[in-house]
N, C-alpha and C positions, 0 to 999 in steps of 0.2 A: 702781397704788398704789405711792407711794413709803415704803418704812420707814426710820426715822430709823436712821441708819448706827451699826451696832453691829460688832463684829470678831466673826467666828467663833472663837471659843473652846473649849477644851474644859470650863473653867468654865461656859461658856454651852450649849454644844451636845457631846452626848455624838460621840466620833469617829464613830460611824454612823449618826448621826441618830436614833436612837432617840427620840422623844417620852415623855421620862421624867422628869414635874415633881418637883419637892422637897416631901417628906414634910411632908403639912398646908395646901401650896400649892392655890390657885387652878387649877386647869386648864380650857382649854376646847381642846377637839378639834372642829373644823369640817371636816377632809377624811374623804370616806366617810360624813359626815353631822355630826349633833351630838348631845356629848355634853360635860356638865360635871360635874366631879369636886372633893372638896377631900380631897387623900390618897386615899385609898384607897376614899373614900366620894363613890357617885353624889347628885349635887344634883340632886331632879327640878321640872322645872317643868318644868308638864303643857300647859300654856299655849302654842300654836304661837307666838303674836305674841309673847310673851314672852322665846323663843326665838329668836326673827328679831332683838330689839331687842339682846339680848346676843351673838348673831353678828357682827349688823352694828356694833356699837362694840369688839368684840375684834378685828375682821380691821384693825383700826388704833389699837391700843392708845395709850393715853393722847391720842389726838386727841381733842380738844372736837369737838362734831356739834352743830348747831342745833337745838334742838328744833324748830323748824317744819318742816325738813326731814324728820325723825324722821316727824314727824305727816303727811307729807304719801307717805312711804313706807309707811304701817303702815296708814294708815286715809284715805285719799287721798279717797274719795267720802262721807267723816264734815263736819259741817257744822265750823268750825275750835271752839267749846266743847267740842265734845261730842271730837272727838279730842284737845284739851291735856286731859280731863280721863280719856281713856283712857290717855293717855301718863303722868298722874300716876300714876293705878292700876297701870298696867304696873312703874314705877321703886317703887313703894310695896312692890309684891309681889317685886322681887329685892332692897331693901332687906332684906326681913324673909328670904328664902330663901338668900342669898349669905353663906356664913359670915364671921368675923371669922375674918380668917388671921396675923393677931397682929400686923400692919401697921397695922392700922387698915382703913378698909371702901374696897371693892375699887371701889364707885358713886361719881363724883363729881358734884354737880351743883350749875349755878348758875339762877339765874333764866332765862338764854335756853341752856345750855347741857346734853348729858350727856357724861360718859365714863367708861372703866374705867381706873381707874390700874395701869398699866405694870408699876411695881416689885411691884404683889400679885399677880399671875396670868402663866401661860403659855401662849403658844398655837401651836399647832401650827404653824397658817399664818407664822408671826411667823419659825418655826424655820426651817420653809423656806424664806421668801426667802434669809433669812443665808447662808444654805448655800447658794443659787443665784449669790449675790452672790458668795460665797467666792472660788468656781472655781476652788479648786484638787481635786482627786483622792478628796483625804477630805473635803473637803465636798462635792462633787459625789453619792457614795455615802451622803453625810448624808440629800441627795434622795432618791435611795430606798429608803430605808428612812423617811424620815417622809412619802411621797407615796404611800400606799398604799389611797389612793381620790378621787376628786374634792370640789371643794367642794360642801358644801350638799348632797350627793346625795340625789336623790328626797323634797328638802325643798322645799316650796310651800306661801302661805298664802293662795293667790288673789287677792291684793292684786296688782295689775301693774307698777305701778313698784317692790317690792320685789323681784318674780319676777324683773322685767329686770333689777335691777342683780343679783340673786345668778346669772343665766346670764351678763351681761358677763364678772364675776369671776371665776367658774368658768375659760369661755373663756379670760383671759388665763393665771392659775394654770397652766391645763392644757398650754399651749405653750409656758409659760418652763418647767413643770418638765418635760414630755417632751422640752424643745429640751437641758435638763440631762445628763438620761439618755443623750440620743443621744453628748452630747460626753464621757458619762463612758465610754460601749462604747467610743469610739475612744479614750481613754487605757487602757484595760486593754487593747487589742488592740494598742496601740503597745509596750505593756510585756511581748505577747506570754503575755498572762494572756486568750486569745480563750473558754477555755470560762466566763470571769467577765461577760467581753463578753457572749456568748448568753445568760447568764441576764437581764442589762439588756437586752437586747432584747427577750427574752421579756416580761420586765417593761411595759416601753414596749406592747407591744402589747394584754396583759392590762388594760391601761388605755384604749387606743386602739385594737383590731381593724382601722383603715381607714386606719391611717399607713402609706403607703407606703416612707417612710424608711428605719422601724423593721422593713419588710418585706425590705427591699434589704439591709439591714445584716447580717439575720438570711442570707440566701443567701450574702452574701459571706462571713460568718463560716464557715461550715458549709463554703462550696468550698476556702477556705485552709486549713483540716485535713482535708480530703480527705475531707469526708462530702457527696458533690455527689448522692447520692438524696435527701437533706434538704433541700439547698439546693433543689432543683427539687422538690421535694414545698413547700418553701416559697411557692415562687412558685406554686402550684397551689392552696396556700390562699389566697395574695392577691388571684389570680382571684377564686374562689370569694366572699369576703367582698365585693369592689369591687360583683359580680354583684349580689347579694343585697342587698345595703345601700344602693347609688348608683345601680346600673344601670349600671356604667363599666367601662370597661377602666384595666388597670394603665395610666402615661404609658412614651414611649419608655424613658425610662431603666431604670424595673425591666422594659422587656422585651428592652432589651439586654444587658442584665446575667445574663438569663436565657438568652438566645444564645450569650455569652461563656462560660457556664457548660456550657451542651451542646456545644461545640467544643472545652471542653476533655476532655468528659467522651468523646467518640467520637475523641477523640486518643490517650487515653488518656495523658493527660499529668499526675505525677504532683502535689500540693500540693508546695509550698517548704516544709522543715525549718521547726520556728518560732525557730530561731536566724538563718534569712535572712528576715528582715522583708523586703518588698515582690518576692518573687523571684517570686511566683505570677505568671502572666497575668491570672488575674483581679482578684489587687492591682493589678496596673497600670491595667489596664483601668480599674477602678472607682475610682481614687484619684488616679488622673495628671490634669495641665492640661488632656492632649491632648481636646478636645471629639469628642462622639460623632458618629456619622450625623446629618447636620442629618436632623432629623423629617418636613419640610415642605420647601417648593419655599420659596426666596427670592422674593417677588413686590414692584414697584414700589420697590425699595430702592437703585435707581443711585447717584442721587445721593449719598445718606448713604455709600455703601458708598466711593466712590471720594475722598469725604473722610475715610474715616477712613484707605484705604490710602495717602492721600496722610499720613496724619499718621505712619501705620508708617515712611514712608520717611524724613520728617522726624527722627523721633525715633532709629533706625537709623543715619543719616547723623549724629548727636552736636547734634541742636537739637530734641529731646523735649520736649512737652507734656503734659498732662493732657487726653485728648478724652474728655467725657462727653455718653454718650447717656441723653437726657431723653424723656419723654413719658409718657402714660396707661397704667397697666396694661393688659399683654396688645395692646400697639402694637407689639410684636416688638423689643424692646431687646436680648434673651440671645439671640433669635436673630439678628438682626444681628450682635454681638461673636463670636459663633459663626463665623462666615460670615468672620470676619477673623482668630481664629485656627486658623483651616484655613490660610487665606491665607498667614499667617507659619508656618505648621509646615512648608507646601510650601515656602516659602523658605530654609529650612534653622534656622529660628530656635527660639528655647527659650521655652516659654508657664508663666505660672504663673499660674493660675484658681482664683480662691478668691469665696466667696458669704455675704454677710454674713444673718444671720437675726436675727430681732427679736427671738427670748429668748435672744440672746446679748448685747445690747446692753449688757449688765452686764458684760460681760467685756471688760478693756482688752488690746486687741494679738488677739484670740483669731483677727479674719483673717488677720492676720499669719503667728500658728501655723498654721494651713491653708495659706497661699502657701507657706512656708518645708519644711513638710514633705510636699508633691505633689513636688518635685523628687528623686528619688531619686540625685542626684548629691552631698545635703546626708547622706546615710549616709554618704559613705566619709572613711576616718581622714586622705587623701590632702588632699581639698578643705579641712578645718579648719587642715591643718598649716602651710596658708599665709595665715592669718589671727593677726595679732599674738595672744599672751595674752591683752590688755587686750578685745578685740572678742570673743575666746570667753568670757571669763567674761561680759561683758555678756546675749550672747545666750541664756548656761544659762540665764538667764531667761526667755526662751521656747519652748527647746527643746534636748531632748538630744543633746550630740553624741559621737561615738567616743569612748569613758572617761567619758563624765561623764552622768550617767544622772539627776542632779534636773532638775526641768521644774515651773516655777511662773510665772503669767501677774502681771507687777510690776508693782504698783500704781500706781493714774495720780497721786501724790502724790511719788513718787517721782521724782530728776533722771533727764530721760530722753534728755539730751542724749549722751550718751557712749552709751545701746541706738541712738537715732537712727542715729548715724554707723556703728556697727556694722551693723545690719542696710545699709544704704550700700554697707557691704565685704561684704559678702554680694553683695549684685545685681551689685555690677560685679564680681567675681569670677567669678559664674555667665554675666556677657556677653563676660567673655572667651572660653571655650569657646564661645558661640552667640549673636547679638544676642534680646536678650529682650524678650518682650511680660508688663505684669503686665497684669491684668483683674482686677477688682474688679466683681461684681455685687451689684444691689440696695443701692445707695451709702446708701439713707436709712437704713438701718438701722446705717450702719458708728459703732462707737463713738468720742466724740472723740480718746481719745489715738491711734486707727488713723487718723483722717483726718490730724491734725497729724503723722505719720510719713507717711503719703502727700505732704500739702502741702513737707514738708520734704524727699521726696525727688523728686521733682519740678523744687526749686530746685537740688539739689543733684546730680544724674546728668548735667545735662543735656549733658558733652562723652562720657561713656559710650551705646553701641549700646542703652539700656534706653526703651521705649515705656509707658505707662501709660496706660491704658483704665476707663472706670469707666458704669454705667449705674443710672439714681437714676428712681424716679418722681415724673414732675413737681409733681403734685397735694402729696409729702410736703415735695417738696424747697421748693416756695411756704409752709409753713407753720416750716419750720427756718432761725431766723436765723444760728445758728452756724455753718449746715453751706454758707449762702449768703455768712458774712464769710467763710470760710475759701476758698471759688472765687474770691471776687470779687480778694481779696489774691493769686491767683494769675493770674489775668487784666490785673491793674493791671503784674503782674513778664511780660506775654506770656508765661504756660506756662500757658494753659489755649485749649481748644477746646471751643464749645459747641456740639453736634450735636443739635438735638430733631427727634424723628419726629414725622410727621402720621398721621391714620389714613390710608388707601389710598383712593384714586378710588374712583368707582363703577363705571370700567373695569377699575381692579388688583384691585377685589372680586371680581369677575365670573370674570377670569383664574385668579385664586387657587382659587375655587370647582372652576374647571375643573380645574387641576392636583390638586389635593386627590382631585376622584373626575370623572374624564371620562366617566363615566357619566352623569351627575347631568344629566336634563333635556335629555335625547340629541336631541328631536324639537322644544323648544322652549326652550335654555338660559336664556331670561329671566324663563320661567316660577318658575324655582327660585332664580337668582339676584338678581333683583330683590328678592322678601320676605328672602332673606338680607341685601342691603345695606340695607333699610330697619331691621333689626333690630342689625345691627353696626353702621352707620355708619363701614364700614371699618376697626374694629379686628379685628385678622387672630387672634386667640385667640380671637372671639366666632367668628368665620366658622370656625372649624375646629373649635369645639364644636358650632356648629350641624350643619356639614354632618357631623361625627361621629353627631348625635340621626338624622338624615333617612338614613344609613346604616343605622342600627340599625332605624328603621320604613319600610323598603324604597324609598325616594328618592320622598314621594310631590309630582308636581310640583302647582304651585302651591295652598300649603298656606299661604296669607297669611290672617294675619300669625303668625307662628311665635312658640312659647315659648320665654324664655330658658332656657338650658340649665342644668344645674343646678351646673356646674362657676361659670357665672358667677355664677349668684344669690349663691353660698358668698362669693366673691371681692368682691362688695359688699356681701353680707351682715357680712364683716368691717371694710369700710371702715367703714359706717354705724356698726357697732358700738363702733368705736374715737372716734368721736363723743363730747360730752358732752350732758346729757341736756337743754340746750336744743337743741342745734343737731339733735338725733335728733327732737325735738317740732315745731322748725318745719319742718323736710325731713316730716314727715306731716303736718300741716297741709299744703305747700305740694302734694303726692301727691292731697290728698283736693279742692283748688281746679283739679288737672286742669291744662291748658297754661302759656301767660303768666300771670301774677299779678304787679299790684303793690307794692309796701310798705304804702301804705295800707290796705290793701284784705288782707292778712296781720296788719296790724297792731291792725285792727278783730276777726279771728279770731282772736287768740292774747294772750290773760291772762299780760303780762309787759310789765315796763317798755320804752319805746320804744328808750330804748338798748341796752338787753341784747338788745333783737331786732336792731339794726340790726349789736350787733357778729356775733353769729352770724350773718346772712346775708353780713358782710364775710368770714369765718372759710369759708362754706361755697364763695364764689365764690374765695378765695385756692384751697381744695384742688380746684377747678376741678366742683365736684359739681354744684351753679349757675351760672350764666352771667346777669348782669346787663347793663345798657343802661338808663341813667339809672333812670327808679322799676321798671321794667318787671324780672323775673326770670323764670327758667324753667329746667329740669332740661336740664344740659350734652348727656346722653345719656337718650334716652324710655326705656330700660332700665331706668336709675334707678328714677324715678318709678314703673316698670312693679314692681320688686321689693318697693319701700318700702311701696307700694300692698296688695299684696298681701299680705306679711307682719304688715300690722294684722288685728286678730282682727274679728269684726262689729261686734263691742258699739264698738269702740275707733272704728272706721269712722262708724258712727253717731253716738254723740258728738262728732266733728271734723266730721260732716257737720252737724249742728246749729248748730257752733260757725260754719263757715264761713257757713251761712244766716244766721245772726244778724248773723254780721259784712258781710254783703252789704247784708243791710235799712238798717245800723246805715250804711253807706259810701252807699247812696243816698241818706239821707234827709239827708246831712249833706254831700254831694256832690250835687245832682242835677244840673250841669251833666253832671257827668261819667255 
């Protein structure tokens, strides 16, 4: 959801966020559930749908909504009378219960239109994006204190297209604001205010119990002041919740972080002062470029790997590109770049790894801030002092250096040409000391002014020892045209390399299988491996979920065909979800037709103008979800199909199975050559 850009103010938003409207005002409070107020007095309406209809028009204040969309949310199986004229009753009844808040009335409607005007009411959610936009410090803390429960919570009015859109919302809500929370514990732990951090972590979890982040965070915080029984009592409840809730183990990282913390604990090595930011081991450890224990065996990745170390040497030698690695989620792209800054760390080189996340995309420069401050060489009063004045005051604006202690992310409206060339002197400063590798993960998500500072320094390193690495998945990167003018103008200047991973053979499946658990199907390897490759199709995250599940239920051999694992259902679960609500309707339709399906023959089953279908199946084979050949379609990976399938409730199933009977009849009878 986009909200029309307002400035975080303290006119507009109290400094902590507090959800506190103006005496006599409109309010509506949607997170933690709902409730609407005018002053000091609750407004009840008793009415679920009623309820739904002023949820769903405040979480986007003053937007006009269609009434037929309205009608087809609230009462979707009502014949279309009988819902416009529920729809009127509905607006008649907050007419008469919505007080007059001296503005004039809060409902506006036209003939095909409703909305709540803006200027008479406040809404919670409205407060919170602000403040997630904000990003600086005090609004970040704005987040939490007004995200002090989910949206909609344990609201349901059995309607299912309203049910889904209030669980997409939720979902997105709930990862820009926990993704908030996380980046506010690392400014209060940067500021060395760590027991302010632990209560935001705490926070983050009281909301999320199964965030491993917010898990990690909480351990590290707790080994840096020296309470390392906490920390590993931490990691013992992470267990414990993954166990109970997913049936999963913690991933590498929180259980090496958990290692790092018992090595230090039988070392008996003391925390770092909290006047030496990053002196701990375990700071380092959990904060540095330097990449962990690769997790897993490298398998079938010669090729790509030998062009990317060919690009390290390129770039090293002062003729640096941009090499990105593309491909399908869970095709091994972080572990590939992995595997190459090992490579350049044993070469004597300096890595700086930063990972862009998708509810940060609101934040300009914010990878930036992560690359710049992993290096613990950017602490000392030494390395600024050879940096003109004009390039340190630039960079206060993204980070604090020795004396100078503000730290604000500068707005992309801003000239950013003078921060550009600054951070510039930053890298090749840092390649003097060591030639450098930067790495950029998860490129779709990087915001535009960090790409346009990537593209810029790219053009501009290139007789500087600095290399730049970036990996994007493909399916996002086919639907972003910005994020494709931006490679392509780098490609046109030769400083880009495009590296896409395949999935794996059905021999490097096999291989991998083995190394993973050489146990696994001791007496007949193909027994076990073969239903894994038919299940993966050679993506190497599905195959090490999988043979994670057949660990867990004692390796049993050939158990074909095997269920997706549940780490990957979530991981499409969120793809599909990120969908709009055609493209989510024809992908079940296309689920409930089973293999190949034509356009036709789709087109017969599904109640929607022929273009709007045609653009969404363009839409779905761009993010590579379908896979097309002239009229003929079909699901990229049977997983797909396998999840979408399943995630329909009966009732939904049956309806799309009528729908697609009827459209067979309706495709014969008007087809019968075919």
């Amino acid at each position: 959801m986009t909200i029309r850009p307002r400035p975080v103010e303290s006119a507009q938003c109290p400094p902590q966020g507090a959800f506190r409207p103006e005496a006599g005002a409109l309010a509506i409070s949607l997170l933690g559930g709902f409730r609407a107020r005018a002053g000091a007095s609750t407004i009840h309406l008793p009415a679920k749908k009623t309820q739904a209809l002023i949820a769903y028009l405040a979480l986007r204040p003053g937007q006009p909504h269609e009434r037929e969309k309205i009608q087809g949310l609230l009462w979707p199986d009502a014949p279309a009378r009988q819902a416009q004229a529920s729809l009127r009753q509905t607006l008649f009844t907050l007419r008469r219960d919505l007080p007059d808040t001296g503005g004039g009335a809060a409902l506006l409607t036209t003939p095909t239109t409703v909305a709540l005007d803006a200027s008479q009411l406040t809404v919670d959610v409205d407060i919170l994006e602000r403040h997630v936009a904000g990003g600086t410090r005090e609004a970040l803390e704005g987040v939490a204190s007004v995200y002090a429960g989910h949206l909609l919570e344990a609201f349901v009015i059995d309607e299912a297209p309203f049910d889904r859109w209030v669980e997409n919302e939720r979902s997105r809500l709930r990862e820009v604001s926990l993704g908030a929370l996380e980046r506010l514990a690392d400014l209060q732990a940067d500021a060395q205010e760590v027991d302010k951090a632990i209560q935001t972590a705490l926070h983050s979890l009281r909301l999320d119990p199964l965030r491993e982040s917010a898990h990690r965070a909480l351990m590290h915080f707790y080994a840096v002041t020296g309470r390392r029984g906490a920390a590993v009592q931490q990691y013992r409840s992470c267990v414990s919740e993954l166990a109970r809730e997913l049936g999963v183990e913690p991933d590498y990282r929180t259980k090496k972080l958990h290692e790092d913390i018992l090595r230090l604990e039988s070392a008996a090595v003391a925390p770092a002062p909290p006047s030496s930011p990053g002196a701990s081991s375990v700071d380092a450890l959990s904060r540095s470029g330097t990449p962990a224990t690769p997790p897993r065996p490298l398998v079938g990745r010669a090729t790509e790997m030998t062009r990317l170390r060919a690009a390290l040497d390129d770039a090293w030698g002062g003729t640096g590109k941009l090499a990105l690695v593309s491909g399908d989620a869970g095709v091994g792209k972080t572990r590939l770049l992995e595997d190459v800054m090992a490579h350049a760390t044993r070469r004597g080189g300096r890595v700086l790894r930063g990972r862009c996340f998708e509810s940060e995309e609101v934040l300009p420069f914010a990878i930036w801030v992560d690359l710049l401050r992993s290096d613990p060489l950017l602490a000392r009063e030494t390395f600024w002092s050879q940096l003109p004045p004009a390039s340190r005051a630039e960079l206060a604006r993204l980070l604090p250096w020795p004396g100078n202690s503000s730290v604000h992310l500068p707005s992309a409206m801003q000239d950013a040409r003078a921060l550009f060339e600054a951070v510039g002197g930053v890298l090749s400063l840092l390649a003097r000391e060591a030639p450098l590798l930067v790495v950029v993960d998860d490129l779709q998500w990087l915001d535009g002014m960090s790409l346009r500072l990537l593209s810029f320094l790219c053009r501009r390193l290139g007789p500087s020892p600095v290399g730049f690495m970036a990996a994007v998945r493909a399916e996002d990167l086919a639907v972003s045209l910005f994020q494709r003018t931006v490679l392509q103008e780098l490609e046109r200047e030769d400083r880009f390399i495009a590296i896409e991973m395949s999935p794996l053979s059905r021999a490097e499946t096999r291989a991998l299988v083995q190394d993973l658990a050489p146990s696994i199907g001791a007496g007949d390897p193909a027994s076990v491996s073969e239903p894994i490759w038919a299940l993966s199709e050679g993506n190497p995250l599905v195959v090490v979920e999988t043979v994670r599940g057949l660990e867990a239920a004692g390796m049993p051999a050939g158990s074909a065909p095997l269920p997706v694992p549940l780490r990957i259902r979530e991981l499409i679960g969120r793809q599909i979800a990120s969908l709009d609500a055609l493209a989510r309707e024809t992908l079940a339709t296309a689920a409930v037709m089973g293999g190949e399906f034509d356009f036709a023959l789709l087109r017969a089953a599904c109640r929607c103008p022929p273009r709007d279908l045609a653009t969404a199946l363009e839409d779905l084979v761009r993010r590579r979800i379908l896979t097309g050949q002239g009229d003929a379609f079909y699901f990229t990976h049977s997983r797909v199909r396998e999840v979408v399938y399943e995630t329909l409730s009966p009732q939904r199933r049956e309806v799309l199975q009528g729908a697609v009977a009827r459209g067979r009849q309706y495709f014969l009878r008007e087809r019968p050559s075919r």
